[in-house]
Backbone as CSV, one residue per row, in Angstrom:
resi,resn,N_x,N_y,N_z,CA_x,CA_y,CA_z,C_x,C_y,C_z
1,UNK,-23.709,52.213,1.282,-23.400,53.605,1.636,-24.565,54.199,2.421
2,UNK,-24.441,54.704,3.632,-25.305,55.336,4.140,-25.800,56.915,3.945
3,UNK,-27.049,57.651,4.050,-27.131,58.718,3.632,-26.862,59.738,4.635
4,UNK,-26.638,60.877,4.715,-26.794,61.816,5.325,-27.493,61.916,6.331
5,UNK,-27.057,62.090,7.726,-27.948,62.098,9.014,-28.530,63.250,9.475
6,UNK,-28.238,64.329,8.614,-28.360,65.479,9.206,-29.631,66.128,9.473
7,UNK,-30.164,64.801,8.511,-31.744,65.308,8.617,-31.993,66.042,10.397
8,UNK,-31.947,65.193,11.207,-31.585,65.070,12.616,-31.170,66.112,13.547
9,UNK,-30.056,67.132,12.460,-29.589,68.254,13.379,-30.343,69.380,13.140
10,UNK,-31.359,70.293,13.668,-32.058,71.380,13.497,-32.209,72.108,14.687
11,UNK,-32.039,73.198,14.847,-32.277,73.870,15.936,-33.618,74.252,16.661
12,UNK,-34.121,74.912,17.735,-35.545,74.321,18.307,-36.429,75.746,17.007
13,UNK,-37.352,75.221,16.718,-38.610,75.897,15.814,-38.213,75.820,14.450
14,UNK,-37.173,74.918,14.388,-36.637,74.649,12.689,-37.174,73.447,12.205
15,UNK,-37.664,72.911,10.777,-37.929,72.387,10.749,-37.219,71.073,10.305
16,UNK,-36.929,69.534,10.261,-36.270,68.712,9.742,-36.001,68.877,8.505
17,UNK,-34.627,68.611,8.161,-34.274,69.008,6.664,-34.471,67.097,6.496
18,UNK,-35.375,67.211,5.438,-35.208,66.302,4.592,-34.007,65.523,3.817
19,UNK,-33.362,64.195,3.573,-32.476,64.013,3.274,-32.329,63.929,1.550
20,UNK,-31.747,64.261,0.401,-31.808,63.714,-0.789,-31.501,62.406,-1.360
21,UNK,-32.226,61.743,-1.769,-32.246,60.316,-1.574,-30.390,59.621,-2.108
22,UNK,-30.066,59.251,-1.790,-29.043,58.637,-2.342,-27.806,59.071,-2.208
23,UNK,-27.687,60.544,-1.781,-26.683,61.718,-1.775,-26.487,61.739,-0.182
24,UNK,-24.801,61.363,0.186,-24.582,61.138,1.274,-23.996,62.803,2.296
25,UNK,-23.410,63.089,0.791,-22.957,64.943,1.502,-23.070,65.830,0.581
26,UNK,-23.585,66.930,1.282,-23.829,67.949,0.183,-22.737,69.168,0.343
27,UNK,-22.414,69.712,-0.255,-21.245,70.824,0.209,-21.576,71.926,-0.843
28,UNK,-21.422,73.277,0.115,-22.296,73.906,-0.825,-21.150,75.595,-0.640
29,UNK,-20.723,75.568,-2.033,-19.527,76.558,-2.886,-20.162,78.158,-2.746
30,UNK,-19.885,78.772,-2.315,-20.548,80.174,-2.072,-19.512,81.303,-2.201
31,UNK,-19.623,82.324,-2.273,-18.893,83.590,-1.916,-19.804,84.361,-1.911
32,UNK,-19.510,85.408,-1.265,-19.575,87.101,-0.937,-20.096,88.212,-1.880
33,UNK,-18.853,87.569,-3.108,-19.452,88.772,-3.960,-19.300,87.946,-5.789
34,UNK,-19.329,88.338,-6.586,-19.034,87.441,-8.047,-17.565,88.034,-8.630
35,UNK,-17.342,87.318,-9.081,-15.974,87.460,-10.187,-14.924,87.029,-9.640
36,UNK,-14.694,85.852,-8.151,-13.964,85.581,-7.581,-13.611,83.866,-8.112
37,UNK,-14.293,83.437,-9.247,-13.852,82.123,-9.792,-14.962,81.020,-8.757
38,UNK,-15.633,81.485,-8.408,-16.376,80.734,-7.501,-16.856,79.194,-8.260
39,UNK,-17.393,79.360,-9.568,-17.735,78.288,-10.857,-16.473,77.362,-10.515
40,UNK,-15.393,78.347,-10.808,-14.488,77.535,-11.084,-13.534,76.285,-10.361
41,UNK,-13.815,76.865,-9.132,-13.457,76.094,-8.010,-14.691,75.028,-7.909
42,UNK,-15.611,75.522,-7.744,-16.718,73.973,-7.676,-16.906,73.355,-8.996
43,UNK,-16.484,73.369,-10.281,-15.882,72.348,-11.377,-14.887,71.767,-11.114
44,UNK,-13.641,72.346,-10.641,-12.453,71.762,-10.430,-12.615,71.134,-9.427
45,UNK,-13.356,71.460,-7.790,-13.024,70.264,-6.569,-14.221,69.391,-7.204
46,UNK,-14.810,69.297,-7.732,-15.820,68.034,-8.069,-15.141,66.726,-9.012
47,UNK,-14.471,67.495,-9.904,-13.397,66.698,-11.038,-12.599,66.374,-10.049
48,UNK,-11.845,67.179,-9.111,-10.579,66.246,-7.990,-11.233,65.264,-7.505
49,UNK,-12.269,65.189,-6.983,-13.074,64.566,-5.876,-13.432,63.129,-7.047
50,UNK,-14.017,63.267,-7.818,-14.082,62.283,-8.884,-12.940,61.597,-9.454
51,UNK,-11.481,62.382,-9.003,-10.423,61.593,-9.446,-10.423,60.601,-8.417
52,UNK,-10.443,61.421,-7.079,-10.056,60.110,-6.139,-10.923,59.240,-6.011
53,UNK,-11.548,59.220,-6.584,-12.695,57.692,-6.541,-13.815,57.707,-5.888
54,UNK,-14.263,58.955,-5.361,-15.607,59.092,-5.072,-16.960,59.689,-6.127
55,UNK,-17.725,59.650,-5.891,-19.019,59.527,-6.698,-19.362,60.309,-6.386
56,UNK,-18.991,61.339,-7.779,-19.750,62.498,-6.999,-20.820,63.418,-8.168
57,UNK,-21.279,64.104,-7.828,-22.183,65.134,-8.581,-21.704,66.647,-8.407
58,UNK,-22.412,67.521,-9.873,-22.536,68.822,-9.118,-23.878,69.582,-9.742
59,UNK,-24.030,70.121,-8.801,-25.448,71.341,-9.343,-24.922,72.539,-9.156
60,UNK,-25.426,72.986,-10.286,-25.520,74.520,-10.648,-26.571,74.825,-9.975
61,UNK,-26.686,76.310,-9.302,-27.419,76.695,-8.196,-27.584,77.602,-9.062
62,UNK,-26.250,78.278,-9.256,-26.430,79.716,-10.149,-27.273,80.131,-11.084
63,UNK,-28.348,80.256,-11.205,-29.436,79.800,-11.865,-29.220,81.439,-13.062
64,UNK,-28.966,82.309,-12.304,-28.953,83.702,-13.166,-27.382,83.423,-13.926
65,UNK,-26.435,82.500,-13.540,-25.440,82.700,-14.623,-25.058,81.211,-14.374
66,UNK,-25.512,80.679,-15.128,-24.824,78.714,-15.227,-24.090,78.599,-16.183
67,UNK,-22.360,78.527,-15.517,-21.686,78.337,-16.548,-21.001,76.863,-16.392
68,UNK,-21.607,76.301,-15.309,-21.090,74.566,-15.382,-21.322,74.501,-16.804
69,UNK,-22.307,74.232,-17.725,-21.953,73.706,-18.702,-21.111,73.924,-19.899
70,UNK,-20.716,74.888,-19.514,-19.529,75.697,-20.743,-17.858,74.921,-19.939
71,UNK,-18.203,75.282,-18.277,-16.913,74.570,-18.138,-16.692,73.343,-18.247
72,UNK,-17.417,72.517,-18.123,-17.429,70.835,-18.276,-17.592,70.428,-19.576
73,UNK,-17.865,71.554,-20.425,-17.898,70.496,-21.632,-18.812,70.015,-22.388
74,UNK,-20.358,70.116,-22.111,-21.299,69.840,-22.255,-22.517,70.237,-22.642
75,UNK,-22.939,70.273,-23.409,-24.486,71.173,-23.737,-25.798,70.413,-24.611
76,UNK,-25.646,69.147,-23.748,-26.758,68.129,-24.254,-28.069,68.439,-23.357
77,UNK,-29.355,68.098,-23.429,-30.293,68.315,-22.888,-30.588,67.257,-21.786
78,UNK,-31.418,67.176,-20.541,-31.440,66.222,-19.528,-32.683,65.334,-20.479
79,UNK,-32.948,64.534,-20.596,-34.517,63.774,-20.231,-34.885,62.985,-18.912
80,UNK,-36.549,62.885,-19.188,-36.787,62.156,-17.500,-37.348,61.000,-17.918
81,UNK,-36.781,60.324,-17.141,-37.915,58.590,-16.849,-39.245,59.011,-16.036
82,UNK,-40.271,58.721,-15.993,-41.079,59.127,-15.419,-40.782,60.316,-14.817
83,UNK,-41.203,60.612,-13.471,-41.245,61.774,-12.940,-39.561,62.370,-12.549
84,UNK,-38.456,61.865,-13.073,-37.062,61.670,-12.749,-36.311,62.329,-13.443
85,UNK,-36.112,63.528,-13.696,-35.205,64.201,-14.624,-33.632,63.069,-14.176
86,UNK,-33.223,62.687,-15.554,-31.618,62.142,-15.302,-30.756,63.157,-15.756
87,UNK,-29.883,63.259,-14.576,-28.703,64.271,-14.991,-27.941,63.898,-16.085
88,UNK,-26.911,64.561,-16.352,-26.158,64.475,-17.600,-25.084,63.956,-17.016
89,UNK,-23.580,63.680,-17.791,-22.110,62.772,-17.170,-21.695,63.352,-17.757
90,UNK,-20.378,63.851,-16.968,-19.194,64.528,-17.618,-18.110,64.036,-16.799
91,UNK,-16.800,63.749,-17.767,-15.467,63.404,-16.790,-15.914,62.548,-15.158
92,UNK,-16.895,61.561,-15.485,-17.148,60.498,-13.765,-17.937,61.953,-13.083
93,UNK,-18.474,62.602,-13.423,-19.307,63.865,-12.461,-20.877,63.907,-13.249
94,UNK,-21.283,63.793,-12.108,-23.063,63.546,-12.480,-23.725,65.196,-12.300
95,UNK,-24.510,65.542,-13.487,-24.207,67.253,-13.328,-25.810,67.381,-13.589
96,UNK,-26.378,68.770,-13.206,-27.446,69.551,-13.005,-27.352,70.785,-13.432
97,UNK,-27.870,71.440,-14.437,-27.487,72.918,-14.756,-28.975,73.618,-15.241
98,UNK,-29.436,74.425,-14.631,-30.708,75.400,-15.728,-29.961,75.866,-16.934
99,UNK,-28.677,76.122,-17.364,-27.992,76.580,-18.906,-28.439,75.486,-19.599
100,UNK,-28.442,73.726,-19.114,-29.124,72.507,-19.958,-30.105,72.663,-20.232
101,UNK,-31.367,73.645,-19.405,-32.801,73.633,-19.835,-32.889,74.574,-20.710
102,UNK,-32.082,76.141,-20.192,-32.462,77.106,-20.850,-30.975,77.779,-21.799
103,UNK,-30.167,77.218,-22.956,-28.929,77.186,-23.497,-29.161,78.786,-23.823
104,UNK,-28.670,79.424,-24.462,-28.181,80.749,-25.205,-27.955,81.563,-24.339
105,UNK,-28.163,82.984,-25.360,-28.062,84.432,-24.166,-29.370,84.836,-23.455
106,UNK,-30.326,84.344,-23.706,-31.651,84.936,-22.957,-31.405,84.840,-21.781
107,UNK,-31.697,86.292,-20.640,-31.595,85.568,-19.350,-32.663,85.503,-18.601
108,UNK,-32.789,84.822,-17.140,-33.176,84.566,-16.846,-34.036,85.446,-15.763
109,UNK,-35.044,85.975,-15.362,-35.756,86.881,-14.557,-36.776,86.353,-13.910
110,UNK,-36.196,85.976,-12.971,-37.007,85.238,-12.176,-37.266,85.776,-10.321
111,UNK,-37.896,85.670,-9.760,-38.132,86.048,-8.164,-38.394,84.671,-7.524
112,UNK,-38.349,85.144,-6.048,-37.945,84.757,-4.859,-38.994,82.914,-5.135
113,UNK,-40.064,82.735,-5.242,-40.603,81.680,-5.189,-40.255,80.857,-6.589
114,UNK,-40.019,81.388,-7.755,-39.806,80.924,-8.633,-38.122,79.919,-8.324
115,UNK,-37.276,81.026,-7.862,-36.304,79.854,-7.676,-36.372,79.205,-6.744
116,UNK,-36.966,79.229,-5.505,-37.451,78.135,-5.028,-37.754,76.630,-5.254
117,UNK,-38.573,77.220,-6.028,-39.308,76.009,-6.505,-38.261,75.101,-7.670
118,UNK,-37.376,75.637,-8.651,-36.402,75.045,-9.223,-35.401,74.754,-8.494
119,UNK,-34.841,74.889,-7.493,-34.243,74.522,-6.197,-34.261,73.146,-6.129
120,UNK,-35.533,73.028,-5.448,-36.103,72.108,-4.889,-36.254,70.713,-5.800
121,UNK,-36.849,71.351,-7.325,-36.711,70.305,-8.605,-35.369,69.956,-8.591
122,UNK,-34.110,70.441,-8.734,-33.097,70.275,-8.603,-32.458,69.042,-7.754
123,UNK,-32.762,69.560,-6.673,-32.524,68.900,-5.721,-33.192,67.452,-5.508
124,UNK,-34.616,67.362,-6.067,-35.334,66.115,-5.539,-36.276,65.165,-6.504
125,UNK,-35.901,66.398,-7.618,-36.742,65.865,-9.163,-35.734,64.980,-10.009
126,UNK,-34.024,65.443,-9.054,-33.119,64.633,-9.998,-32.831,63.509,-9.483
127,UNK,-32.207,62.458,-10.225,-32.420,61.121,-9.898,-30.726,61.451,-9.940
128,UNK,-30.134,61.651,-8.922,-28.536,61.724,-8.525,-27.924,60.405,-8.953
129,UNK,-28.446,59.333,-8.066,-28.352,57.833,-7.422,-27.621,58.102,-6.343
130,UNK,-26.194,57.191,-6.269,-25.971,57.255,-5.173,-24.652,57.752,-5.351
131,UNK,-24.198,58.987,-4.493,-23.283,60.276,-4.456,-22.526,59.746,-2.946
132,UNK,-21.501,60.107,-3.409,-20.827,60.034,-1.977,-20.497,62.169,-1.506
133,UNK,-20.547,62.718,-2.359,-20.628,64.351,-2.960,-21.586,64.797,-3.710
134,UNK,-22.225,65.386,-3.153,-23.104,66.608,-4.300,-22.462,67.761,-4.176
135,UNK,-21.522,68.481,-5.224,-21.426,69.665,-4.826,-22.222,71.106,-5.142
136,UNK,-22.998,72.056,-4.885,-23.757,72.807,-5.311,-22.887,74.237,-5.486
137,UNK,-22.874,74.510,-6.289,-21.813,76.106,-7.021,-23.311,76.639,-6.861
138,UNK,-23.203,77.753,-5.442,-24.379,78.308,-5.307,-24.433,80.532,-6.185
139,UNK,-25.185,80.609,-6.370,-24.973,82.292,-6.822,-24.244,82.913,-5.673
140,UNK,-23.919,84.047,-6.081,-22.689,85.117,-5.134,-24.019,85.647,-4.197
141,UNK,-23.367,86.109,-2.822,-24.207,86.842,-2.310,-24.591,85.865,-1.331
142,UNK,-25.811,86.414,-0.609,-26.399,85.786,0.261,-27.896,86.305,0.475
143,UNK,-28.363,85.335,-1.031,-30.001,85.845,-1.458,-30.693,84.698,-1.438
144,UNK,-32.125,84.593,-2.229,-32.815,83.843,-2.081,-32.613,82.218,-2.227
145,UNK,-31.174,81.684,-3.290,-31.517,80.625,-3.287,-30.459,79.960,-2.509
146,UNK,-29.999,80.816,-1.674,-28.936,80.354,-0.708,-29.950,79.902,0.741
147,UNK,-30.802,80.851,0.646,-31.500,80.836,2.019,-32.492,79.461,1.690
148,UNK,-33.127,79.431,0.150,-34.005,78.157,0.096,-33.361,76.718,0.223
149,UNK,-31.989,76.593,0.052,-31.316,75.589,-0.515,-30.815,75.387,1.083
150,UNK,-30.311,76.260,2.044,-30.014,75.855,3.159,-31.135,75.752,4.493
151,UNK,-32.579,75.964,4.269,-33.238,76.118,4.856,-34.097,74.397,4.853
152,UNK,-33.983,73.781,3.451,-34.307,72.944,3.148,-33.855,71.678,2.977
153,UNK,-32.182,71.453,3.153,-31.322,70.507,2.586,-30.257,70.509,3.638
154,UNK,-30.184,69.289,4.254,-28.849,69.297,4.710,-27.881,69.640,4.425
155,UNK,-27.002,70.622,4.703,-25.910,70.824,4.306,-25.009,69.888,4.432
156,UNK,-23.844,69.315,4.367,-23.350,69.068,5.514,-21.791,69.937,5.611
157,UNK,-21.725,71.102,4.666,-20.390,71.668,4.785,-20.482,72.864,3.658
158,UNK,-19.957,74.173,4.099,-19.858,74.997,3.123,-18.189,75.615,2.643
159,UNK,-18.152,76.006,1.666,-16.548,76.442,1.025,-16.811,77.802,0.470
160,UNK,-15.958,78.906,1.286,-16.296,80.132,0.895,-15.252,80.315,0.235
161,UNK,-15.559,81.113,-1.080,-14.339,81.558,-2.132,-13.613,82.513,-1.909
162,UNK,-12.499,83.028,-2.055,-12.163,84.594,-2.167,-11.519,85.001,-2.348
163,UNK,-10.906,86.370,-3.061,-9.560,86.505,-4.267,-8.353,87.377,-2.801
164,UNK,-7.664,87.517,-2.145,-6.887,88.137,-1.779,-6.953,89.992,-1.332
165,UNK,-8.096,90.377,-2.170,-8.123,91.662,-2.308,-8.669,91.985,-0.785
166,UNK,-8.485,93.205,-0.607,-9.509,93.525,0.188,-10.969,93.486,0.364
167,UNK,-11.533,94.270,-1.005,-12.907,94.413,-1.805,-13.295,92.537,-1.466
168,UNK,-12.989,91.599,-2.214,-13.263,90.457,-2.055,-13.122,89.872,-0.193
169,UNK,-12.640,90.372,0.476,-12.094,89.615,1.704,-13.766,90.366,2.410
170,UNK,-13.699,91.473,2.663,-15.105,91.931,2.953,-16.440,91.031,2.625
171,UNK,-16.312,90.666,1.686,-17.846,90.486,1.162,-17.447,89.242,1.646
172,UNK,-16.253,88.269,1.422,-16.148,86.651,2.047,-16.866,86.203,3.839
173,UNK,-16.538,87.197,4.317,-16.842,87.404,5.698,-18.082,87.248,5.675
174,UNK,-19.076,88.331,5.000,-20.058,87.881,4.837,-20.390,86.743,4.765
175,UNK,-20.044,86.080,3.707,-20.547,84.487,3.393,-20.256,83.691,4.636
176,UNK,-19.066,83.735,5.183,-18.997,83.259,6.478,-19.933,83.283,7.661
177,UNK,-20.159,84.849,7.844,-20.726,85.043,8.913,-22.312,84.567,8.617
178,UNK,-23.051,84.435,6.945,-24.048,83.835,6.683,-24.556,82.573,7.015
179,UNK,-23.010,81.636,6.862,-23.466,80.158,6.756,-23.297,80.132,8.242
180,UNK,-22.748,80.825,9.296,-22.641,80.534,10.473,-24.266,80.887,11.749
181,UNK,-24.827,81.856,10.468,-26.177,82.409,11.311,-27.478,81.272,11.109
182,UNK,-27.016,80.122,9.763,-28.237,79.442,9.492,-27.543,77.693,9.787
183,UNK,-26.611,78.047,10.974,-25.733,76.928,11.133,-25.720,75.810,10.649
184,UNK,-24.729,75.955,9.154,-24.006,75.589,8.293,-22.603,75.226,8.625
185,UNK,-22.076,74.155,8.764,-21.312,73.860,8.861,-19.766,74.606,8.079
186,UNK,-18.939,75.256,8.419,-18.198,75.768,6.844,-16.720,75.193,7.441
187,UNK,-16.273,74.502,6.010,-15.495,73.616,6.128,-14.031,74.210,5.785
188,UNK,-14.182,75.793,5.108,-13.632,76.662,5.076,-13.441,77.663,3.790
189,UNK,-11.807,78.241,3.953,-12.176,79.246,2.646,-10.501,79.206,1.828
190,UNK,-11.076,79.411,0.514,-10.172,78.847,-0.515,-10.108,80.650,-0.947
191,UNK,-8.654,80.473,-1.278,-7.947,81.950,-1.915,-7.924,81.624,-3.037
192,UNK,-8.260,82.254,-3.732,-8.556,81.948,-5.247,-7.441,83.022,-5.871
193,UNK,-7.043,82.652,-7.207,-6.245,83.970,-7.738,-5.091,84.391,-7.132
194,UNK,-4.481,83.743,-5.931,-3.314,84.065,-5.244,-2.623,84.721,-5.492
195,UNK,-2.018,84.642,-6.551,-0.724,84.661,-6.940,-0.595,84.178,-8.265
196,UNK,0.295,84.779,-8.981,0.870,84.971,-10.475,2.432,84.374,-10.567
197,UNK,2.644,83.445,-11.157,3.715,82.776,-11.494,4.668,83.520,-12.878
198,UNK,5.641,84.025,-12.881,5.884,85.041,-14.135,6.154,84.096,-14.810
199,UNK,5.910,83.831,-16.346,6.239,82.939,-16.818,7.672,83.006,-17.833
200,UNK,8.162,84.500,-17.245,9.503,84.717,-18.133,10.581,84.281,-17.094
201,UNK,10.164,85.124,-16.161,11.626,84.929,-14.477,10.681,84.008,-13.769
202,UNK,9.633,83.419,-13.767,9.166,82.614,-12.295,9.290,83.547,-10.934
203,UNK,8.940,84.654,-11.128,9.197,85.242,-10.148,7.484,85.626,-9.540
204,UNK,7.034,85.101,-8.180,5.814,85.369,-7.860,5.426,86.741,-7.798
205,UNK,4.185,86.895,-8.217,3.409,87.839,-8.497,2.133,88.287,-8.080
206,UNK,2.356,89.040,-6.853,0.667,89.138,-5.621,-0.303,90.186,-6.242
207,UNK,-0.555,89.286,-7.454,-1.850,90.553,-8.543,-2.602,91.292,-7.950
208,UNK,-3.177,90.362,-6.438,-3.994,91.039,-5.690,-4.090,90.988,-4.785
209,UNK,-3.090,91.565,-4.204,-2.612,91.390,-2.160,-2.440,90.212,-2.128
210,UNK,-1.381,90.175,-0.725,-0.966,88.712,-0.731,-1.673,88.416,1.060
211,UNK,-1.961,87.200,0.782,-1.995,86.668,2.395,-3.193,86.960,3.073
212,UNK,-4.142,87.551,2.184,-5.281,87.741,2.644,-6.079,87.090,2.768
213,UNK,-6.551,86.096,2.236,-7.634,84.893,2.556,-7.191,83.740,3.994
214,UNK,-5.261,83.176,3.962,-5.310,82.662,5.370,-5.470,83.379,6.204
215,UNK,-5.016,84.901,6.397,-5.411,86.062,7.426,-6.778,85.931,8.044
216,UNK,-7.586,86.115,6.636,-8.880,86.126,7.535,-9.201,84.593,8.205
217,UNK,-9.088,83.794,7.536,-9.802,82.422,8.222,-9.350,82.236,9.811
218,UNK,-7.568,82.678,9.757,-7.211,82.247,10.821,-8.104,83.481,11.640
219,UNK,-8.144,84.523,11.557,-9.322,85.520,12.356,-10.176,85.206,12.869
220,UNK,-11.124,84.518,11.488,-12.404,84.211,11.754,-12.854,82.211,12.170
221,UNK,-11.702,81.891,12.624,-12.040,80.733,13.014,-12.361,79.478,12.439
222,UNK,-11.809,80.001,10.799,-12.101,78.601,10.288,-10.677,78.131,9.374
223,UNK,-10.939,77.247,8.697,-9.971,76.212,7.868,-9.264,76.927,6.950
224,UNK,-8.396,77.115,6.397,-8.157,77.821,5.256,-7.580,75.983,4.232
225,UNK,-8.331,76.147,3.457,-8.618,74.802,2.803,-7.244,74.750,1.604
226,UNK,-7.169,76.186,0.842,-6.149,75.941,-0.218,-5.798,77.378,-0.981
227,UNK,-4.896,77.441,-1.278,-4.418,78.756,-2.305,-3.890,78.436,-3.816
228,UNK,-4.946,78.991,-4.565,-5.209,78.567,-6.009,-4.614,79.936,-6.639
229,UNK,-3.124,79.143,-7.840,-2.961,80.778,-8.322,-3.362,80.972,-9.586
230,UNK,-3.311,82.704,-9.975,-3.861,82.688,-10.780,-2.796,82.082,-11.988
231,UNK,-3.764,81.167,-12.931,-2.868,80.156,-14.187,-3.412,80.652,-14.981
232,UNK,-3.041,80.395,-16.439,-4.076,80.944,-17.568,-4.211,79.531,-17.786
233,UNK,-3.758,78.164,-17.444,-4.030,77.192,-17.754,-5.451,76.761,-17.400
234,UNK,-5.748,77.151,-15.816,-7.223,77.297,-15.317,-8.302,77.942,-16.050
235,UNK,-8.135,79.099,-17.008,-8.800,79.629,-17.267,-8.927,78.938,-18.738
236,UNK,-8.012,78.649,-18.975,-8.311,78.217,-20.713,-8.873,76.572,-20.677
237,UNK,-8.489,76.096,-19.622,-9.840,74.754,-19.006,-10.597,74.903,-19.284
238,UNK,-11.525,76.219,-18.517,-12.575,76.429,-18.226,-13.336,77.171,-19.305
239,UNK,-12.984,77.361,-20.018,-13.107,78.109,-21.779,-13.322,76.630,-22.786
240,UNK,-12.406,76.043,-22.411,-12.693,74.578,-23.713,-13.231,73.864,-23.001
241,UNK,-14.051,73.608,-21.810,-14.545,72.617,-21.010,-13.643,71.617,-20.806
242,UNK,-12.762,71.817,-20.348,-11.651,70.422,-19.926,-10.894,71.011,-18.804
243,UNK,-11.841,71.219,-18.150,-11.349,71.360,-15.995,-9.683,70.718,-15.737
244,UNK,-8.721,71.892,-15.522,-7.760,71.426,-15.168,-7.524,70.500,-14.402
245,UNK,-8.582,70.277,-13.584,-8.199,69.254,-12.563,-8.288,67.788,-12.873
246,UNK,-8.228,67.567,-14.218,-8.301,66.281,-14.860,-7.228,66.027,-15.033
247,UNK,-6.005,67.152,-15.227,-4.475,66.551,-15.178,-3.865,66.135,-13.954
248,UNK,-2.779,66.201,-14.704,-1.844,65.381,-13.190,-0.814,66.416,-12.811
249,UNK,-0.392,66.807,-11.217,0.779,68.051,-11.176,0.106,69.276,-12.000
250,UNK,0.976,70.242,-11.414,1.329,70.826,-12.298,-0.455,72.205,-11.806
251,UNK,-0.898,72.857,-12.426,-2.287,73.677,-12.467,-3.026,72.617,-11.623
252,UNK,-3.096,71.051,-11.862,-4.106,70.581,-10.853,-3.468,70.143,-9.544
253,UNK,-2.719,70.436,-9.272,-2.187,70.075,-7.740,-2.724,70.626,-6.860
254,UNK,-3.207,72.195,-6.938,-3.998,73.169,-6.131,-5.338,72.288,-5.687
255,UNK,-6.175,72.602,-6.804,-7.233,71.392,-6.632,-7.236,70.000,-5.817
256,UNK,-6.197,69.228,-6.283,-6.151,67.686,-5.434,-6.294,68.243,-3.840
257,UNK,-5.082,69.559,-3.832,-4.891,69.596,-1.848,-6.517,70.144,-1.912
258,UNK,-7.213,71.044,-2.383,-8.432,71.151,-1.801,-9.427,70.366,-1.700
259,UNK,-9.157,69.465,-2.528,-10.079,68.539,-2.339,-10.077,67.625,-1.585
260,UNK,-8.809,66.971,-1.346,-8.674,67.111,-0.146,-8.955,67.445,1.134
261,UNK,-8.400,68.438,1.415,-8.755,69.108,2.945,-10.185,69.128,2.926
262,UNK,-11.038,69.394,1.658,-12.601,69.605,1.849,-12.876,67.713,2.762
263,UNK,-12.455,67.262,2.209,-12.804,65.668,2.579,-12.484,65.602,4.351
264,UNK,-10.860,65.757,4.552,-10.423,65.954,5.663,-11.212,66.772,6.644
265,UNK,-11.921,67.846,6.530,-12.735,68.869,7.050,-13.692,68.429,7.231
266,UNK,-14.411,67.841,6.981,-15.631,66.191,6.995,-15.530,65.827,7.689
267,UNK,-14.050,65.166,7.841,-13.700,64.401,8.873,-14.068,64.732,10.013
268,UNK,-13.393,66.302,10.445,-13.119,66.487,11.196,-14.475,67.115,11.998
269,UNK,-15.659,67.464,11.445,-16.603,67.814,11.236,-17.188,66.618,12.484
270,UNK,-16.884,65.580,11.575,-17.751,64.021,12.180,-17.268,64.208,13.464
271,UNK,-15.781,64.302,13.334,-15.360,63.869,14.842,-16.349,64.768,16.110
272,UNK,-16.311,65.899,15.704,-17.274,66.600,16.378,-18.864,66.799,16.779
273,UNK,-19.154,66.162,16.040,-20.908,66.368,15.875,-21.268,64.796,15.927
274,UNK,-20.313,63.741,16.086,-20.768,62.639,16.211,-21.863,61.902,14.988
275,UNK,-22.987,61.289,14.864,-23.577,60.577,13.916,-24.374,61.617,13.327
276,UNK,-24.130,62.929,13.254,-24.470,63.651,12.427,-24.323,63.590,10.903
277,UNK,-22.824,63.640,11.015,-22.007,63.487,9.835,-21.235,62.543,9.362
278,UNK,-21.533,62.122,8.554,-20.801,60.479,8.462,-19.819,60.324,6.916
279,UNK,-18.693,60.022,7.277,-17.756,59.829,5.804,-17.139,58.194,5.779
280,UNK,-17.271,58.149,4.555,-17.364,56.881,4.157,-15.917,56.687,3.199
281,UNK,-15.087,56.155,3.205,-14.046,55.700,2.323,-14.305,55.140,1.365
């Protein structure tokens, strides 16, 4: 498996992004603003992505709220081989979380160099191996450890979240127009919360505006990757740590197509940028 070329692509007075050893693509889960399921989508496309037979990882970025480990299932501690923190395994997904270092309610108060620097441990202190996916569930917004994590790491693709609303479609743009100023590849944007399935009549239910997340992409020029509705099956996954997207049909079908198209969007990525970006079957 070859790694990531992207070291390679930087614009003039930028400096070479370093590659992470072993980790062939990194794709990095963002939104605009919080409460748009953002967690939840980068647990679930990492579990799809791990169904179809790729090797993949995920890091928690979210350093002020890490709830990978509540959704996956898990709340064992990392140890290191020498200088090598080893991640933890959940469901074929090789995982990274500060909730593993630091478990309870205490939170976390930290500034601009401090997460930096756990960033970076993250990223290069962990012994991944070899990933065909890293996915990184980065914090909402477009703050410090978005700017350290893309300033430093190849990207090679970003997935902006966003619920239908208006309030949410605003702040998504943002994230867009972010990953496009520190040219980030964005592979596109997932509607989260779509839609409500009645579970008495089956009669659809636009909780929160309808049609607003393909609206904007097709606007703003990018992919619209998938429309995730709202299930309580998703949510009660993500409550017992058992990521819907471990089933078959049915709540995980949403997931498979995004995970999907995220792959496909790679593709299509490569076709464009040539030995930049490289996907591997």
């Amino acid at each position: 498996m070859r790694q990531n070329q992207c070291m390679a692509s930087h614009g003039p007075g930028e400096l070479p992004k370093q590659p992470i050893e072993g980790v062939q693509h990194l794709i990095a889960v963002g939104s605009g603003k919080g409460g748009v399921g953002k967690t939840t989508i980068s647990v679930n496309l990492a579990v799809a992505l791990a169904g179809m037979g790729y090797k993949t990882g995920l890091l928690d970025a979210d350093v002020y709220g890490p709830n990978v480990p509540l959704m996956m299932g898990i709340r064992e501690t990392p140890f290191a081989i020498g200088d090598r923190i080893q991640p933890l395994e959940q469901y074929g997904v090789k995982l990274m979380s500060m909730g593993f270092l630091s478990p309870g309610d205490k939170p976390l108060i930290w500034r601009g160099p401090m997460l930096h620097n756990v960033i970076q441990q993250f990223l290069r202190n962990v012994d991944w191996g070899a990933l065909d996916y890293l996915v990184i569930d980065l914090p909402p917004g477009t703050g410090d450890v978005q700017l350290s994590l893309i300033q430093t790491a190849p990207i090679s693709g970003s997935v902006v979240v966003t619920t239908p609303s208006d309030v949410s479609l605003e702040d998504a743009r943002k994230a867009v127009e972010m990953f496009r100023q520190v040219r980030v590849e964005i592979l596109g944007l997932v509607e989260n919360m779509a839609y409500l399935d009645c579970p008495h009549c089956g009669e659809r239910i636009d909780v929160f505006n309808y049609g607003g997340g393909r609206a904007t992409a097709e606007r703003m020029g990018v992919n619209f990757l998938a429309e995730i509705p709202l299930d309580p099956a998703v949510r009660a996954g993500g409550d017992a740590g058992d990521p819907v997207a471990l089933r078959q049909g049915g709540a995980a079908a949403p997931f498979a197509e995004l995970a999907r198209n995220v792959v496909e969007s790679l593709r299509r990525a490569a076709s464009r940028t040539g030995p930049t970006i490289e996907i591997t079957d």
